[in-house]
N, C-alpha and C positions, 0 to 999 in steps of 0.2 A: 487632855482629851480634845482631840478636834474640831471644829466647831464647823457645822454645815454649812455652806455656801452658795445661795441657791443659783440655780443658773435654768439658762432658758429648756437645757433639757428636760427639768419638772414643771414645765407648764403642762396642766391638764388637757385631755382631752378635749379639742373647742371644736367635734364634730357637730354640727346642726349653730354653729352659732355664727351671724354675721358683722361686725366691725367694720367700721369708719373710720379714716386716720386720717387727718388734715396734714397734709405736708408729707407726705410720704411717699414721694420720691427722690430722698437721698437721707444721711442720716440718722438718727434716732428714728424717724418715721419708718423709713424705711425698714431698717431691719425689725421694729415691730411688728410690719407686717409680714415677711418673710416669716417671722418666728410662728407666730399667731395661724400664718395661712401651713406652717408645716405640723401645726399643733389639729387642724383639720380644721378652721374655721373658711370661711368665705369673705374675702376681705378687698373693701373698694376703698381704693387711694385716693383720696380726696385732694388735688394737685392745681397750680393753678394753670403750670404748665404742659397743656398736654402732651405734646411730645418728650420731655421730658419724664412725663408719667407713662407714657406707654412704655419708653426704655426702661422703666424700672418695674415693669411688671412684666416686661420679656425676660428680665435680669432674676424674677420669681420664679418664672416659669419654664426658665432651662436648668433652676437646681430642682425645681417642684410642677415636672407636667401637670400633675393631675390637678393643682390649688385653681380655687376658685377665686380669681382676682380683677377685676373691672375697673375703670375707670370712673371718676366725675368730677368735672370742670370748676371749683374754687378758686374763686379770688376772696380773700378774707379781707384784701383792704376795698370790698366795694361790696355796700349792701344789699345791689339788684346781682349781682352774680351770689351773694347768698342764700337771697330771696329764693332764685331760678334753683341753684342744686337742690336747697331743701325741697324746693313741690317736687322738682324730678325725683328722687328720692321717694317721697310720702304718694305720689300718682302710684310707684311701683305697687302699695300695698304691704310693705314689708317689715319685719317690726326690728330695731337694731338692738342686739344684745350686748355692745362696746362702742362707745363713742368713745374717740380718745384726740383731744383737745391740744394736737402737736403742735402745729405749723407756727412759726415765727421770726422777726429779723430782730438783730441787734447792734446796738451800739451805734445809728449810722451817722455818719461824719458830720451831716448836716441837714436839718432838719426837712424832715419831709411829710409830705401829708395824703392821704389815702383819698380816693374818688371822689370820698363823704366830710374831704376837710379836716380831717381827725390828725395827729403828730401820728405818722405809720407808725410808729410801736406799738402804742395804747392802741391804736385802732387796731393792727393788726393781730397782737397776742391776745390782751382781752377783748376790745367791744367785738370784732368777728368773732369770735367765740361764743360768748356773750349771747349774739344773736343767732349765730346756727345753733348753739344747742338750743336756746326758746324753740323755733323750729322744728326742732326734730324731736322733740321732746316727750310729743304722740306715740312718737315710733317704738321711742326709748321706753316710754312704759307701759309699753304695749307686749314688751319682752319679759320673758317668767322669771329672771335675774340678773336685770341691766346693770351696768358699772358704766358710770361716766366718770373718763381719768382727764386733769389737766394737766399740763407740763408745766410746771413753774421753774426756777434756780435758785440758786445758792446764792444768786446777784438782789435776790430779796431784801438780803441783808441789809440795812439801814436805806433801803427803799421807804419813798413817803407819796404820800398820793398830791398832788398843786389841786388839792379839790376849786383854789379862786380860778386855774388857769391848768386842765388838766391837759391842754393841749401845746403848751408850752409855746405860746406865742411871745414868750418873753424870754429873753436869756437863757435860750436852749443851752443844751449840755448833755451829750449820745449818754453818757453811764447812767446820769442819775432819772433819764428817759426811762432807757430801759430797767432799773431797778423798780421805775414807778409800777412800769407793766408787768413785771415777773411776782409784785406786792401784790397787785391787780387781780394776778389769776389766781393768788391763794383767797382772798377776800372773796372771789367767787366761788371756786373751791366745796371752802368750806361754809356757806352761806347757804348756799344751793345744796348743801347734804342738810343743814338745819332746815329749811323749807318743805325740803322732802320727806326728811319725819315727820313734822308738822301734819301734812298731809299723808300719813304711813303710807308711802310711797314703798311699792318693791323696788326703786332703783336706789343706787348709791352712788355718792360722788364721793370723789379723793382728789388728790394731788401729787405729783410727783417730783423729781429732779432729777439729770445727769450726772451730777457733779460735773467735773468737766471735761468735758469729750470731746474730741478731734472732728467737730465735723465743719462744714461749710460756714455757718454761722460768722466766723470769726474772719472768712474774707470775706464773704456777704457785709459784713460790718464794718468792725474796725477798722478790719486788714486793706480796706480801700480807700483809704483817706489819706494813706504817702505820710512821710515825716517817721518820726523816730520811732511810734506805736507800732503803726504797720512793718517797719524791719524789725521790732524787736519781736512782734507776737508769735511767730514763727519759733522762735527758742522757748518762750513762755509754755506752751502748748506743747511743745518737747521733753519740756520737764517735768509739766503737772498733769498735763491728761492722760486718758485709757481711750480705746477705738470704739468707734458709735455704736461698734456692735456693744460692748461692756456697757458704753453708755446709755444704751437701749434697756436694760434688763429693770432698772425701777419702774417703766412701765410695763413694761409686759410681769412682771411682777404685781402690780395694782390691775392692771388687764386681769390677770387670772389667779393669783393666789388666792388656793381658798381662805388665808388667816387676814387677808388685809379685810377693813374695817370700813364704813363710810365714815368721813372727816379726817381719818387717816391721812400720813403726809409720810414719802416713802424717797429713799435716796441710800446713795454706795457707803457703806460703811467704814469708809478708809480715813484718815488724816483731813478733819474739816470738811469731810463730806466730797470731798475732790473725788475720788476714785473709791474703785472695791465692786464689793456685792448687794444687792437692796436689803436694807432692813428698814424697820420703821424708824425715821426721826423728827426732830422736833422743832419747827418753823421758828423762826423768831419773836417775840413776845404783840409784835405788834400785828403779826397775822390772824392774832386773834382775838383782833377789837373787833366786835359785834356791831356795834354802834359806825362804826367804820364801813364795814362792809356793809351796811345795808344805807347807809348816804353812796354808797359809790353803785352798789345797785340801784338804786334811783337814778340816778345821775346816767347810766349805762340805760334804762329804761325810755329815758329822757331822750337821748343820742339818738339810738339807734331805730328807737318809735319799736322797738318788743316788748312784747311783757309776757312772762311766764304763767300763762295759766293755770289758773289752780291752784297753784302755789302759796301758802299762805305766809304774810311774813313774820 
């Protein structure tokens, strides 16, 4: 017997619903939101570069005149420009029915550091995150059945948090960086769905993955650092990945399936989670230490001077 395979044609209906997508002008982002905005919602890129972001909502808007798609100016690795988009946002009065927690870099060659001092990855996939949802958070449950999704990976995998030195002032190293942060975003994840029941909260939070996708990332990252990684990643990415569109569908899958769940953790169903179609799977053991993630939300509380109100822990 055949076995279903969901695909972005059964996303529901997301007329009357509006969506955030940090990073989405290329990508996973990206096609999120094309799918999302053909599904009938109204959906703002949340990008840091705007010209960049306007091609990509001219790129929506010549297969989908009619989509409802706008701009707003993100920089995730700097807290006064997360500060700025969340009021501009929350001034409008609007209430967001999908955050979804994309944007980020990877692997980069040599250690760098965000506006706010932060090692750019940590700072960029979780603390901005981190602190735009606190932010938005009004907005968020302010809607009749909010979903707030994070992107995590597969690079979680024997990810460890430097709780002494989370910024990696010492003996950097691009992988085990970014494994810290992709650990990061499930600890929030799923902390932040515990909170929310706490406080029976109508929102829900989850988490998701690509497996591995062909998208920019991998010259944004690795691929720019010359020597034998950077020629070899090109055949790597040949051999194991799917196109960002495929790599898209776990979230827009957690976007909108009606059966996903909050604290849900959603990715392709293929050979180690590398490729395929989203089903529900299963983080690695240490995603969900409790005691863990709630010293690293402190710690992120700490940082970034947000705190989640209301929230109980």
């Amino acid at each position: 017997m055949a076995v279903n395979k969901w695909t972005a044609a059964e996303i529901p209906s997301q007329a009357g619903k509006l969506a955030l997508i940090t990073g989405a002008n290329s990508g996973i982002g990206f096609h999120a939101a094309m799918e999302l905005a053909r599904a009938g919602a109204a959906v703002i890129l949340a990008c840091r570069d705007l010209q960049k972001g306007a091609a990509a909502r001219q790129r929506i808007l010549q297969e989908l005149p009619q989509a409802a798609v706008e701009l707003l100016q993100l920089d995730l690795a700097n807290l006064a420009s997360i500060r700025g988009a969340a009021r501009e946002f929350l001034t409008s009065g609007r209430v967001l029915d999908l955050l979804v927690n994309n944007a980020g870099v990877m692997a980069l060659p040599e250690r760098q550091f965000t506006d706010n001092g932060f090692e750019k990855q940590i700072g960029t996939n979780h603390l901005g995150h981190f602190a735009l949802t606190s932010m938005l958070l009004p907005a968020v449950q302010a809607a009749p059945h909010p979903r707030i999704v994070t992107v995590s990976s597969i690079a979680h995998r024997g990810g460890h948090i430097r709780f002494d030195d989370l910024n990696w002032t010492r003996d950097y190293k691009p992988w085990p960086a970014y494994r810290q942060s992709k650990l990061a975003n499930l600890y929030f994840a799923f902390e932040l769905e515990r909170r929310l029941r706490r406080t029976d909260s109508n929102a829900i939070s989850l988490a998701v993955h690509p497996g591995v996708a062909n998208t920019n990332l991998f010259q944004a990252g690795p691929g720019q650092g010359g020597g034998l990684l950077a020629k070899t990643i090109p055949a790597f990415i040949a051999l194991t990945s799917q196109t960002d569109a495929q790599g898209a569908l776990p979230t827009l899958y957690g976007a909108s399936a009606p059966m996903v769940r909050g604290g849900g953790y959603y990715g392709p169903d293929g050979f180690r989670e590398m490729r395929g179609y989203p089903v529900e799977v299963k983080a690695e053991a240490q995603a969900y230490d409790e005691a863990a993630a709630q010293r690293l939300w402190k710690l992120s509380e700490q940082l970034t001077g947000e705190i989640f109100e209301g929230l109980k822990r």
